[in-house]
N, C-alpha and C positions, 0 to 999 in steps of 0.2 A: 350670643351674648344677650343677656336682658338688658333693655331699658335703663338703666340705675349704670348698669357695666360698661355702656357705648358712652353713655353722657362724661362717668367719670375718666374714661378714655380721650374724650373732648376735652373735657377739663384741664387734665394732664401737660395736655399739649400746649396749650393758652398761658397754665403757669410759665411752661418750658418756654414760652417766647417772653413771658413780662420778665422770667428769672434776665432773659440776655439781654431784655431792654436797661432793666434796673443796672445791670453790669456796667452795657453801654454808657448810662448815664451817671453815674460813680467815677468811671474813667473818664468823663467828657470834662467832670469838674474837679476833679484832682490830679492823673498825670498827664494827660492825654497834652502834644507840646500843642503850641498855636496852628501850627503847619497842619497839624492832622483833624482838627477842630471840624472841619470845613466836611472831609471824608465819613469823617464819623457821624456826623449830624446828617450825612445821606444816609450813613445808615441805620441809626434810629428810625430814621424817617419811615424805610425800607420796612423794620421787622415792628413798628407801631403800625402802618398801615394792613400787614400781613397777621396781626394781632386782629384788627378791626375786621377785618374780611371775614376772618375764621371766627371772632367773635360772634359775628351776625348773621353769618349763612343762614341759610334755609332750613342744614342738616341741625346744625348742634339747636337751633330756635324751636327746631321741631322736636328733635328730644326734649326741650324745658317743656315746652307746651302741653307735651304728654304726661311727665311728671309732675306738671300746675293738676289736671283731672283728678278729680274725687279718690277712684279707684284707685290709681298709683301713690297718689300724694300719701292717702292714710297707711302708705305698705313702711316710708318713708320716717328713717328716725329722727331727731329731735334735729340732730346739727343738718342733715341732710333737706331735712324741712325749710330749715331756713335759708339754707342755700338757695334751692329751687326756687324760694319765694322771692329772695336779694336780686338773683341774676336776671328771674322772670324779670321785675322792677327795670333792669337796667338796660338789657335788651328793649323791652318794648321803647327805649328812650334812646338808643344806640342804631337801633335802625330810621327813625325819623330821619335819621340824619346822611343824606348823599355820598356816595363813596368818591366824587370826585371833590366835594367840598372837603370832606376830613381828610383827606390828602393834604391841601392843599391848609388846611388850619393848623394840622403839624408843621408844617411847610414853614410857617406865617410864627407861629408859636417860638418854634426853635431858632429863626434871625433872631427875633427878638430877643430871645434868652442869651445869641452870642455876643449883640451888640451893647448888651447891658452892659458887662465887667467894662469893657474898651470907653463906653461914657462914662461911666464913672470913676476909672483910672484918668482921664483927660481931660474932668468935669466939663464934658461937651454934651449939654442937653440937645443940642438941633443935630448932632448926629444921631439921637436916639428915638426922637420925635417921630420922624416915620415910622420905624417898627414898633412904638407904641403904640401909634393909632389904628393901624393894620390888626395889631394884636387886639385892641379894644373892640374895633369893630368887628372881628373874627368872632371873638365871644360872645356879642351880644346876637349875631348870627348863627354861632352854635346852642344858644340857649333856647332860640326861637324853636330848633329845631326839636329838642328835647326835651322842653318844658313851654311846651308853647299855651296853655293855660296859667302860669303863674308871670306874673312883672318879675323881667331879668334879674335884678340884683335879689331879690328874696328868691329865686331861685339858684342864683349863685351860693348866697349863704345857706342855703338849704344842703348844697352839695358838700358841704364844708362843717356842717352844725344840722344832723337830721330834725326838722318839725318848730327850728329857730325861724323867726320872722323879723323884718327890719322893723317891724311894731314894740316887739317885746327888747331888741336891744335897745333903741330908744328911749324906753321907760329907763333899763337899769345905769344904761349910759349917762343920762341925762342926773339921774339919783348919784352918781359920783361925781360929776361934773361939779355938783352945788355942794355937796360936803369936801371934795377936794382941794377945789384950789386954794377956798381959805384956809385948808390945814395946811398948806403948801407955804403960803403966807405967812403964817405962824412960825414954820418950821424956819423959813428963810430969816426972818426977823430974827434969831435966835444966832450965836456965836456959832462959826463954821472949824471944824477940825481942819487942821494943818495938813497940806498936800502934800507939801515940799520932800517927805522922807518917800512915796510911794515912784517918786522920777526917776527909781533904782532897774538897770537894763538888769535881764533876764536871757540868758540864750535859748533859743528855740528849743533846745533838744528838753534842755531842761522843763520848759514850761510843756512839755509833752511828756514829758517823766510823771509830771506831777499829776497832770488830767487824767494820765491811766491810772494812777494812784488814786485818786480822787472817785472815781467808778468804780473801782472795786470794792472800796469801802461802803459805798452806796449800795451795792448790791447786783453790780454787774457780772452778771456769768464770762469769765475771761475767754473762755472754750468756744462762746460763739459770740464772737466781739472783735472788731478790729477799729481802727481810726486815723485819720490822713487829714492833710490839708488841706485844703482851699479858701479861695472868695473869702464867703459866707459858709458859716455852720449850716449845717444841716443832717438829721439822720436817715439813714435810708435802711430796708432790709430787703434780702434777698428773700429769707424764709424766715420760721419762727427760731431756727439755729444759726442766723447768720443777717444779726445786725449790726449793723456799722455809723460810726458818728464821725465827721468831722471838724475842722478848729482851725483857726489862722491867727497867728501868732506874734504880737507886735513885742518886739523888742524891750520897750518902754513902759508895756500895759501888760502884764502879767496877771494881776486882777481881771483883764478883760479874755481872756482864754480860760481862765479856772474857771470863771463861770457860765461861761459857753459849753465848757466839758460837764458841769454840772447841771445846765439845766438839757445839752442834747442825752446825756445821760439816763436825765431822768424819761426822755422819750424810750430811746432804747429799754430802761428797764420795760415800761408797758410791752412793748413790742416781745423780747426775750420770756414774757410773762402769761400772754394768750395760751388754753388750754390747748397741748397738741391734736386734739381730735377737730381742733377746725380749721387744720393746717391745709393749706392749699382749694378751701373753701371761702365765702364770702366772709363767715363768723371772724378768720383771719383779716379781713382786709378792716384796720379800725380808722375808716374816712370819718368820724365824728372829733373833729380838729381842735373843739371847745377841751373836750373832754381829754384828749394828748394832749394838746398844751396846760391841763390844768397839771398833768405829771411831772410836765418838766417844771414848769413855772413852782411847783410845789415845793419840788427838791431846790431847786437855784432860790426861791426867795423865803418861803416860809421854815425849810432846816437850815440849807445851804449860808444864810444871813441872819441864821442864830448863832451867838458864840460860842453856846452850847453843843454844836456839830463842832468846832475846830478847837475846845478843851482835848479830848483826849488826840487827837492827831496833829495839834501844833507841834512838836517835838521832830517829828517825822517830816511835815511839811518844811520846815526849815532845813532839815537834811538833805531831803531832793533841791529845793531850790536856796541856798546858804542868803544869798540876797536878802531873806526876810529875816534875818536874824538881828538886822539894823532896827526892824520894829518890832514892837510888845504887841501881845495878841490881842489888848484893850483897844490898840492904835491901828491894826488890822480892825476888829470889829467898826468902831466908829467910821473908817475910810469904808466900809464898801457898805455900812447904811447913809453914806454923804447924802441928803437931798442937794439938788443942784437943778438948775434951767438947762439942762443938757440939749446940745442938737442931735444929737444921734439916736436912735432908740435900740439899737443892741447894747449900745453904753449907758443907759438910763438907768437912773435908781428904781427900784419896785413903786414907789409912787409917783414920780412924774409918767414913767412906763404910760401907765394908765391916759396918760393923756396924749402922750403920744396915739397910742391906738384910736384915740378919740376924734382925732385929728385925720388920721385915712380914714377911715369909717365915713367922719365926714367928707372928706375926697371922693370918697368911692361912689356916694349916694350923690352926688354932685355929678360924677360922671356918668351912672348909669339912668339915674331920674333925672336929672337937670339936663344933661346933654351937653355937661362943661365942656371947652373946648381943647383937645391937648398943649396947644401953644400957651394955654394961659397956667395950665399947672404949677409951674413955678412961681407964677405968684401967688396962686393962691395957697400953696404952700407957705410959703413966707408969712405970708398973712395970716393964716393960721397960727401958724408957730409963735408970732409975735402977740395974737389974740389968747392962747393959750398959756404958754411958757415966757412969754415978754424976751426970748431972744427970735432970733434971725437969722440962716445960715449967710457964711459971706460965699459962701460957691451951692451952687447945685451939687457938687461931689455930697455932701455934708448936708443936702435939702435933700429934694424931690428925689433923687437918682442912687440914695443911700441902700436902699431896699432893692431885693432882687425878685420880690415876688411879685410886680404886676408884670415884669418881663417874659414869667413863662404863663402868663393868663388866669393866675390864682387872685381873682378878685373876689370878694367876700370868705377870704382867709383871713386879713387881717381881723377882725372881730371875735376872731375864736381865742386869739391870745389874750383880748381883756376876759370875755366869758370864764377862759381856763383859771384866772384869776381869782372871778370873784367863786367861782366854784371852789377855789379853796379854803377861803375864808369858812365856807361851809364845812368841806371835809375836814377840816381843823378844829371846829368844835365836836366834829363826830369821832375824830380817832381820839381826842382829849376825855369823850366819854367812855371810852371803850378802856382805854390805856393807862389813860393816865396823862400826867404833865409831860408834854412833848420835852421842853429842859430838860425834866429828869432823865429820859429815855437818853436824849443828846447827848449828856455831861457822861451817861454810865457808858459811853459808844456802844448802847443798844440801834444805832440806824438799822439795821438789819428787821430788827422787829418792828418799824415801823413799812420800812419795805415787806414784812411779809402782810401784813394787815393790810397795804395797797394790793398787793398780788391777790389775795382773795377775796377783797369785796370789792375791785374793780377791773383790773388787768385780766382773770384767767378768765371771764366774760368775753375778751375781742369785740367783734364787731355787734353781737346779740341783742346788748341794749344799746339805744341813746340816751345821752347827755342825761334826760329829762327823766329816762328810767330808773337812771343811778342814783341822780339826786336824790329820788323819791324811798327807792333800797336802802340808801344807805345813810341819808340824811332825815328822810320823814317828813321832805319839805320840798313845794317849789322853789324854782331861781329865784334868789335874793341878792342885795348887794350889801346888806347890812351886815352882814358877819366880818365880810371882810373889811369894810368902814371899821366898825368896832377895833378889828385887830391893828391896823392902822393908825388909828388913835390911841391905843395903850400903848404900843410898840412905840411910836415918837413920842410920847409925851416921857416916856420914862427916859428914852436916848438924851432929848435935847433940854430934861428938865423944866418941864413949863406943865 
């Protein structure tokens, strides 16, 4: 076997274990009962650290290494280049790290992620506190190891946003911060659309009718697409033929599942949309977070909450689910652009959104720079909340404990959700140059054409560029926040008339 032959033989094998981890953990947060919870989380444990081992051995380190050399590298074609070069990258940062410590950080990672639901189903913060802190300090101890020249949290969001720094979110953060809340103000000032017709129960089955319906429309491939319950939304994939999105389903909130299916959808599309030749290679694996959630966030806020997406498919929507037949599509449109001071941020309007994020961001940089202390989180949460949005949750369920991502150790993820944000605002003046009025497109149910225009100047890319690549491809511009400021303010001003 050559070189290029044993590696990809290597390779192989490592997908073959992440394929049964991803399994693993799909089933840990959808059917898997309580009782087995416990079993199963040894055995992730099991076949991530048996992933770690054969990840870093000697052997497969020693094949990257020979394939990093001059001679081999230039034999090496375009996708296979960049793999070599990804892995090198990740290995040389994968070994820093102790094999009895990263035992022992999955270990640590995974209470945490089981003790999450059960606090927040009991809104009991001081059960949760220890495996946060465990968890926090795991992290900032695995970071040491792997990036032990950068300050932990910019190399957290680095792992999450490649060549992003907590310097350049600061700037763009900071530039919403000061045009926002007064728009925020304004907006509230302003006469609020009536609630009272949306308190109409939905049954589950139904509101899961609708959300496959709702992604196929989008542009979901049905052939390698499935969807389930849990928690928290979330998307996962197996391969580039077999992703999957999740959804949890309130009786009451039917608007709050549509647009879960919409924006994990719009992850899925990216993922289902990677060129196959970087399948089971690095070009596949798209860790630049900013840039996925500018997908999803695209389809859920910038089509998904135009009424121009739900002219031609009102008719049909109201067939799946009859409940909506009580409101006109004018009184749908207005309900789900409501601004409000919302506690929750999966429930948030697309402009308070923003400040939600603003708000862990600043947590995050509080915990990892400041050295905040975990006991105090809760209030400073609150405190936040009230500094930003003037409400206050009355339970932790509804505060601090609402989110499930600092439980499995994704610190400097949250920031990628506003980034993905304001990147749209950008790609939104770039498909409008390209296409045409996104309305027009909406109203004639062209979505499809706009999903192919994302498949090919961003998604059949994978992991090859970052964030900062793309912008530059397909915008002609660094990160800005003005675009999407701009869309913001036309978009309210014409809703609430001011």
């Amino acid at each position: 076997m050559t070189l290029l032959e044993k590696y990809k033989a290597k390779q192989k094998e490592l997908n073959y274990l992440g394929h049964a981890m991803s399994l693993m953990h799909w089933d840990l947060e959808t059917t898997c009962p309580d009782g087995g919870k416990e079993k199963l989380s040894d055995a992730i444990s099991f076949f991530s650290t048996e992933h770690f081992k054969k990840a870093t051995d000697d052997e497969f380190y020693g094949l990257v290494c020979k394939l990093s050399e001059k001679e081999e590298f230039d034999k090496l074609d375009d996708v296979m280049k960049f793999d070599i070069t990804r892995t090198k990258e990740q290995l040389d940062k994968m070994r820093r790290v102790p094999q009895d410590f990263y035992e022992e950080y999955v270990k640590t990672i995974t209470a945490s992620s089981i003790a999450w639901p059960k606090a927040k189903q009991n809104n009991d913060w001081k059960s949760y506190e220890a495996p946060l802190e465990k968890t926090i300090k795991a992290v900032k101890e695995y970071k040491k190891y792997v990036s032990p020249d950068m300050q932990p949290y910019d190399a957290l969001i680095d792992d999450y946003e490649r060549g992003m720094t907590q310097g350049k979110i600061d700037a763009v953060f900071e530039e919403l911060k000061e045009e926002l809340i007064p728009l925020l103000d304004k907006i509230l000032a302003c006469p609020q659309p009536d609630h009272s017709k949306f308190t109409m129960k939905v049954p589950a089955h139904e509101q899961a009718e609708l959300c496959k319906f709702l992604v196929e429309y989008m542009g979901i491939d049905m052939e390698r697409f499935a969807q389930a319950e849990t928690e928290h939304p979330f998307t996962t994939n197996m391969s580039i033929d077999d992703v999957r999105i999740t959804n949890h389903y309130y009786e009451n909130e039917v608007i709050s599942a549509i647009f879960s299916a919409i924006h994990e959808g719009g992850h899925a599309i990216f993922e289902q949309n990677v060129d196959h030749k970087y399948e089971g290679t690095e070009g596949a694996s798209i860790s630049y977070m900013g840039l996925h959630e500018s997908q999803s966030r695209f389809y859920e806020n910038i089509l998904g909450r135009n009424i121009n997406f739900w002219k031609p498919i009102w008719p049909k929507v109201c067939e799946i689910v009859p409940e909506l037949k009580t409101v006109t599509l004018e009184e749908f449109y207005k309900e789900i652009n409501h601004i409000e001071n919302s506690l929750v941020r999966t429930e948030a309007d697309e402009l308070t959104y923003c400040l939600h994020i603003i708000l862990r961001y600043e947590m995050e940089r509080a915990i990892f720079i400041d050295g905040a202390d975990v006991k105090d989180l809760p209030k400073m949460w609150n405190d936040k909340m009230d500094e930003l949005l003037h409400v206050v949750p009355e339970t932790d369920a509804q505060g601090v404990l609402q989110d499930m991502h600092w439980s499995d150790g994704s610190f400097g993820y949250f920031p990628s959700y506003l980034l993905g944000s304001i990147y749209d605002g950008m790609f939104l003046e770039a498909i409008e140059k390209d296409l045409g009025s996104i309305d027009d497109i909406l109203a004639a149910g062209d979505i499809k054409k706009i999903t192919k225009w994302l498949n090919e100047n961003i998604h059949q890319y994978g992991a090859t560029r970052i964030s900062s690549e793309v912008l530059e491809a397909v915008c002609g511009q660094e990160l800005s926040a003005k675009p999407l400021i701009r869309h913001f303010k036309d978009k309210y001003a014409k809703i609430y008339n001011f």
